[in-house]
C-alpha positions as CSV (number, residue, x, y, z in Angstrom):
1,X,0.0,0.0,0.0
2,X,1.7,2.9,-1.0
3,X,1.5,6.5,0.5
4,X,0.5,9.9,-0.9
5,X,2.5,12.3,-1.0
6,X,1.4,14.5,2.0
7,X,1.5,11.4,4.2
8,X,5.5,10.5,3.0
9,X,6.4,14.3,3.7
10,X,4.6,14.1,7.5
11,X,6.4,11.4,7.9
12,X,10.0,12.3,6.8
13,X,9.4,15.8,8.9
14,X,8.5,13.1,11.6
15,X,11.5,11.4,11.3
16,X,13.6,14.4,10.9
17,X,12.0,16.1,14.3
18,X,13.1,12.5,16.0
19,X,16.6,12.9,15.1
20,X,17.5,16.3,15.9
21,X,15.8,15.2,19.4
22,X,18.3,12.5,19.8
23,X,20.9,14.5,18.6
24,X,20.3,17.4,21.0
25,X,19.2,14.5,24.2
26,X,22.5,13.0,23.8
27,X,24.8,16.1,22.7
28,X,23.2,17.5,26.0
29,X,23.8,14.7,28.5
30,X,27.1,13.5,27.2
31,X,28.3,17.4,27.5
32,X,27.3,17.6,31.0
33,X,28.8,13.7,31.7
34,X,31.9,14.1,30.5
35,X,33.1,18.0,29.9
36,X,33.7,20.0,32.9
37,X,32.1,23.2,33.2
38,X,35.3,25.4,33.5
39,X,37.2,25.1,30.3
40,X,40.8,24.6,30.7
41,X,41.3,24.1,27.0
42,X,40.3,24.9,23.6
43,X,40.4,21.6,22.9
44,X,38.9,18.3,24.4
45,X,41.4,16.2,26.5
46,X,41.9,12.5,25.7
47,X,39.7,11.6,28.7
48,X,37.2,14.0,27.4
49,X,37.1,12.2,23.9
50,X,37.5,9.0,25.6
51,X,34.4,9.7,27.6
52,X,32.3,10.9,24.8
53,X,33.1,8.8,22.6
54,X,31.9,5.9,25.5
55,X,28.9,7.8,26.1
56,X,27.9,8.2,22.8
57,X,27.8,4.4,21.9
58,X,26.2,3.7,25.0
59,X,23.4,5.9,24.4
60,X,23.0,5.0,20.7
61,X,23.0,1.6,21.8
62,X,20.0,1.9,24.1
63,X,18.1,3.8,21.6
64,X,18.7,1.2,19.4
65,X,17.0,-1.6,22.2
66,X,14.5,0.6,23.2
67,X,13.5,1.1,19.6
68,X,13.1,-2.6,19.2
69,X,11.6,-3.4,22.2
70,X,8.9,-0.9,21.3
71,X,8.9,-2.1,17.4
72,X,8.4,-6.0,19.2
73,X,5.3,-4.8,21.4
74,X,3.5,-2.7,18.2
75,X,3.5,-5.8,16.4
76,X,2.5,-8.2,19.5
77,X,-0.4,-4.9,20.0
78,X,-1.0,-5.5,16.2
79,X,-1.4,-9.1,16.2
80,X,-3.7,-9.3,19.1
81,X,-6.2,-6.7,17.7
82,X,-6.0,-8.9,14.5
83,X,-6.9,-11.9,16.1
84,X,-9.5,-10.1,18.8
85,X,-11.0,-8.6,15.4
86,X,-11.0,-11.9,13.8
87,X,-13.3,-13.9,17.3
88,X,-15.3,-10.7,17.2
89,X,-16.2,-11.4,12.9
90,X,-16.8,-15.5,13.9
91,X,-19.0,-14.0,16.6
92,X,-21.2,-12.6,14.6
């Protein structure tokens, strides 16, 4: 089934709006985990980048499982209301 246009634009501007939320979430928390407020250089020290770099995957990685668990319970939701609608049609 195949999407109009309208519908393919919502949801890239959907997916788009998702992203920059991650983006700024993670940008945001691994900035306060691992830089120190009082800059002591203009660039980041090899603990800094060590810690970032850490923080990053580890964040990534549990918006990755947390994206699946919720993709696994849609389709457990959508299965169930298939086979609810399905008794409901033999009911009748």
């Amino acid at each position: 089934m195949a999407m109009d246009q309208p519908k393919v634009d919502m949801v890239q501007d959907l997916e788009i709006e998702m992203m920059t939320d991650l983006y700024n979430r993670l940008t945001s928390a691994c900035h306060k985990k691992c830089i120190s407020a009082k800059y002591k250089e203009g660039d980041l020290t090899k603990g800094e980048s060590v810690c970032l770099d850490r923080c990053v995957a580890k964040y990534l990685e549990i918006h990755d499982r947390i994206g699946k668990k919720l993709t696994a319970l849609s389709m457990q939701d959508e299965k169930l209301m298939s086979q609810l609608q399905g008794q409901q049609q033999a009911g009748k």
